[in-house]
N, C-alpha and C positions, 0 to 999 in steps of 0.2 A: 564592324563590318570588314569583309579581307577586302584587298586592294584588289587590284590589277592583275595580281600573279596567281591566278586562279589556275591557271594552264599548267604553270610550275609550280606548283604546289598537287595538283592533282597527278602530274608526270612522279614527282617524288616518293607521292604515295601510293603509287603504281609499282616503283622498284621496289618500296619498302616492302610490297605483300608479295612482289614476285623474282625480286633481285636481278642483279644489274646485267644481264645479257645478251648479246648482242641477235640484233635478226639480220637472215641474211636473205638474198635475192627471193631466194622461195618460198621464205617467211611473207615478206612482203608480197607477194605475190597471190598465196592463200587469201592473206587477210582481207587486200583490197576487192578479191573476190568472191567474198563472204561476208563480210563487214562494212561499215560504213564511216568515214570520218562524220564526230560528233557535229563539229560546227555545221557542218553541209545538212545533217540533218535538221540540226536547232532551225537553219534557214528555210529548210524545206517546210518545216510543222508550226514556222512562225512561233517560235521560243526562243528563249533567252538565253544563252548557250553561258553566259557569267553566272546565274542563274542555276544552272544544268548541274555547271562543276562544284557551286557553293552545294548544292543539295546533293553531290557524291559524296564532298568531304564532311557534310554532316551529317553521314548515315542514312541517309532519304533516298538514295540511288546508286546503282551498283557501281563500280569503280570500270573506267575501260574493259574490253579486252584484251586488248594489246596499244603497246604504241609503237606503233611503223617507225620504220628506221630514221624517216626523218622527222619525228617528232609528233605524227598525227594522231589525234587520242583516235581508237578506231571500237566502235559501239556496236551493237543490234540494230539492226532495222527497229524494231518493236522495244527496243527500250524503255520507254515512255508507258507502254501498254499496262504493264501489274498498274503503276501507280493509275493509270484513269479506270481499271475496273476495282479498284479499292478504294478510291472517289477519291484522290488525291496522296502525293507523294506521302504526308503526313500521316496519313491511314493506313499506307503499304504494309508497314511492320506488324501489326495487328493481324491485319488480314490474312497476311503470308503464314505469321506462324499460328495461325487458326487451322491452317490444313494440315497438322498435325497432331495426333491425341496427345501425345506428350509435350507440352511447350518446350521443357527442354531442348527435345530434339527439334523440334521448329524453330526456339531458339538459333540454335549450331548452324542450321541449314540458314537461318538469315544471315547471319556472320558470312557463312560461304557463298550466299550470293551477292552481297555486299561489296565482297573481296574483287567480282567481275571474274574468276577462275574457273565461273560455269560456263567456259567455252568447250565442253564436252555436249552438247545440246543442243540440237538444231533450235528448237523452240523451249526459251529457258522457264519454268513455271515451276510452281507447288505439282500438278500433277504430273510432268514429265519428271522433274527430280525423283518422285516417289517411285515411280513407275522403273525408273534405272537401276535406285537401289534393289528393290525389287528383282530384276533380271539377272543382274550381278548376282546376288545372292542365290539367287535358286541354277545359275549357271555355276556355282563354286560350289552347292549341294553335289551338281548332277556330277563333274568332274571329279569330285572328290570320292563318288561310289562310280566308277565306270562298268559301263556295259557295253562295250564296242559293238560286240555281236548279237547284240538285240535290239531290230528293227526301231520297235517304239519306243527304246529308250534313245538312240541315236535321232529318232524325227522329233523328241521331246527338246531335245539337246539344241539342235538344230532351228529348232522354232524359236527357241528363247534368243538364242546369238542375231537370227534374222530380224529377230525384233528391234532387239539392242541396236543393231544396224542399221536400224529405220530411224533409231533417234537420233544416233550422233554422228556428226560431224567425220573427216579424213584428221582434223589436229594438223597444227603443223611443226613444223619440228624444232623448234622454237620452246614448245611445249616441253617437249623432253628433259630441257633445261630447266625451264621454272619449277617444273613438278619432281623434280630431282631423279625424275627413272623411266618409265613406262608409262605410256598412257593407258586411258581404260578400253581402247580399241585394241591397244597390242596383245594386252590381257583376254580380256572377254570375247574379243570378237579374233583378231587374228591367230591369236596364238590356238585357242579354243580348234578354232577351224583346221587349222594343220595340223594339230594332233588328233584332232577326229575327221576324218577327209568325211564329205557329204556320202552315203554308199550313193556306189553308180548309177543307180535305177533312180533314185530321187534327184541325182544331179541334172539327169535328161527330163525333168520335167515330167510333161503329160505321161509319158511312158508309164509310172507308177499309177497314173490312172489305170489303167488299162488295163 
């Protein structure tokens, strides 16, 4: 059984999967307004937060999302959730890569949630994951055949980015560094957006009813 250093041991393997970075004022600042420090919750849901960290490091639960600059593992509200609707932590993995046809690929995708790196997602799950790839990809179809000057390709365009939009997160910039570049808002959603401005008559809304 590990000791005591459950906390630094989970901090270590935190930098391991995301390297050693520093957060600054606005990093922190995002996080705590997004996120939750673990222990605060374990006391909220009446768990065992020794417990919590042993079943990150052994593959049963996702790792942080961040750790706050002074040291706080910072989690999901809903953390805890996949593993109680798959009847237990132990079950999670099953379960999870069940919402995949390929195991494979639901393989890959448990590794990645595992990692705690799905802080690209408001609400982290098998169907939001799928549902992003999904968007992404058919937003890198749409851009990669452009049709600026056709109405419904541009509201097709547009619909997919708004969507995407709805599931993830601002990131914080913080992010930029572990992930070595770009996040997938700068990509999919901002950069998307600037190169194709919304046309004028959809931006004003109801007008395009009309």
């Amino acid at each position: 059984m590990r000791t005591s250093t459950h906390a630094a041991e989970v901090a270590q393997r935190f930098r391991e999967v995301n390297g050693d970075h520093p957060m600054t004022e606005a990093d922190d600042a995002y996080v705590t307004a997004r996120f939750t420090p673990l222990e605060g919750l374990c006391t909220e849901l009446g768990r065992d937060v020794a417990q919590a960290r042993r079943q990150m490091l052994d593959g049963l639960l996702p790792l942080p999302g961040y750790l706050r600059s002074d040291g706080t593992e910072m989690v999901p509200r809903d953390l805890f959730d996949l593993a109680a609707r798959a009847g237990g932590a132990e079950r999670l993995r099953g379960w999870f890569v069940a919402h995949w046809q390929d195991p494979a690929e639901g393989a890959a995708e448990w590794e990645a949630y595992l990692s705690g790196r799905y802080v690209c997602l408001h609400r982290v799950a098998p169907d939001t994951i799928r549902r992003k790839d999904e968007l992404t990809a058919a937003i890198t179809e749409a851009v990669g055949r452009p049709r600026p000057d056709s109405p419904p390709w541009s509201a097709a365009l547009h619909a997919l980015v708004d969507e995407l939009d709805a599931l993830e997160p601002e990131f914080a910039p913080y992010d930029r560094l572990r992930f070595g570049g770009p996040t997938s808002r700068d990509v999919f959603i901002d950069a998307v957006r600037a190169r194709f401005p919304r046309p004028a008559r959809a931006a004003r809304g109801g007008d395009a009813l009309r």
